[in-house]
Every structure is written in structure tokens, then in C-alpha cells.
C-alpha positions as CSV (number, residue, x, y, z in Angstrom):
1,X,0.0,0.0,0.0
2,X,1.1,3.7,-1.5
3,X,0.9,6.1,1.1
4,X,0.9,9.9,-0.4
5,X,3.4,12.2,0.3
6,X,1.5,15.3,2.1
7,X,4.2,18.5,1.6
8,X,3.5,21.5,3.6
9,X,4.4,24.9,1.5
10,X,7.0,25.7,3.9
11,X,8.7,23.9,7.4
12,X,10.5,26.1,9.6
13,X,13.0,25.8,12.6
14,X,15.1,28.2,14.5
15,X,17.9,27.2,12.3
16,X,16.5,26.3,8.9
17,X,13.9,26.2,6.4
18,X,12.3,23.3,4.3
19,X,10.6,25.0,1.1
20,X,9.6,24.0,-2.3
21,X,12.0,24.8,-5.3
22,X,10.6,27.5,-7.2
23,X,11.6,28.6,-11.1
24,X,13.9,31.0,-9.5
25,X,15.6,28.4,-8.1
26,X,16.5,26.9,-11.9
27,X,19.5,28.7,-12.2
28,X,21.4,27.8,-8.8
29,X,19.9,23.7,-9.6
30,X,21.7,23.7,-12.8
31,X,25.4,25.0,-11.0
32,X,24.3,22.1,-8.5
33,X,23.9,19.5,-11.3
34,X,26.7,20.2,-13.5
35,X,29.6,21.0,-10.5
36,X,32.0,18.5,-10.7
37,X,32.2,18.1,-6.5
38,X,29.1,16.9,-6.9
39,X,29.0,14.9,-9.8
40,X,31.4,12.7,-8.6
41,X,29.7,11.5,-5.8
42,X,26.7,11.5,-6.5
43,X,24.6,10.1,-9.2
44,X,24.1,12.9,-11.5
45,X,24.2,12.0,-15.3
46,X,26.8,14.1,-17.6
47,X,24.8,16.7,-19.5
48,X,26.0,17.5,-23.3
49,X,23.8,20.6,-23.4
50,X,23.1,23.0,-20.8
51,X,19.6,22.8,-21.8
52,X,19.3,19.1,-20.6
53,X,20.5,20.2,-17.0
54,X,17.9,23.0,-17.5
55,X,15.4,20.5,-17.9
56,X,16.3,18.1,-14.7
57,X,16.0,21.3,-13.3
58,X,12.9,22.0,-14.3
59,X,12.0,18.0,-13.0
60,X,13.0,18.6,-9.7
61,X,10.9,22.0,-9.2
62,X,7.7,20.3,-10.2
63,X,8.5,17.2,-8.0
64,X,8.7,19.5,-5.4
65,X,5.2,21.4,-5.6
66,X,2.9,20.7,-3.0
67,X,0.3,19.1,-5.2
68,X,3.1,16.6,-6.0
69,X,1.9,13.7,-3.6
70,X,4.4,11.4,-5.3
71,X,8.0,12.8,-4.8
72,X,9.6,14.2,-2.0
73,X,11.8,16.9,-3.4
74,X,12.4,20.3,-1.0
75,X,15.5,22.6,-0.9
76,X,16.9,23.6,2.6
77,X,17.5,27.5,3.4
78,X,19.9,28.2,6.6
């Protein structure tokens, strides 16, 4: 049995914030996805075309939407 994901908008703490990406968030994902630090440990695929990482990007922001009851996807603001 599937249990939906229920996302709240936004989770706060004293010392952080749990949020939704947002599109102007797309710019900052796609440094993420194609820095080298991080594609080496973890599994990130190798983008030809920046428009490809642009579009992973894009993935990950609608994954995180509220509405999105299937993937847990949230960014974390100190």
C-alpha cells in the first residue's frame, strides 16, 4: 500500500527552512547538477547541453510542488 506524500508549502526551525524549489531556483539547480564536486559523488548524469540540465531542473521543481503527492523533493535555506 502507497501512502501519499503530504508536503507542507513551507517547514521552519530556529535554524532552517524546508521549502519547495521555485523557477527561480532553476539557475542555482543547474550550477548544483553540473559542479563536478558533486558529480562525482553523487549520481548525477553528464549533461551534453546546458539545456538538458535546464530541464532536470525544471524536473526537480515540479517534483517539489505541493500538489506533488508522489515525490519528495524540498530545498533547505539556513
Amino acid at each position: 500500500m502507497e501512502l501519499p506524500i503530504k508536503k507542507k508549502a513551507l517547514i521552519t526551525t530556529e535554524r532552517l527552512t524546508l521549502k519547495p524549489f521555485s523557477v527561480q531556483d532553476v539557475d542555482e539547480l543547474v550550477d548544483l547538477l553540473t559542479n563536478p564536486d558533486i558529480t562525482k559523488t553523487f549520481m548525477v548524469p553528464k549533461f551534453e547541453l546546458h539545456s538538458q540540465a535546464e530541464a532536470l531542473a525544471n524536473k526537480l521543481i515540479a517534483f517539489s510542488q505541493v500538489a506533488d503527492e508522489n515525490h519528495l523533493e524540498t530545498v533547505v535555506v539556513q
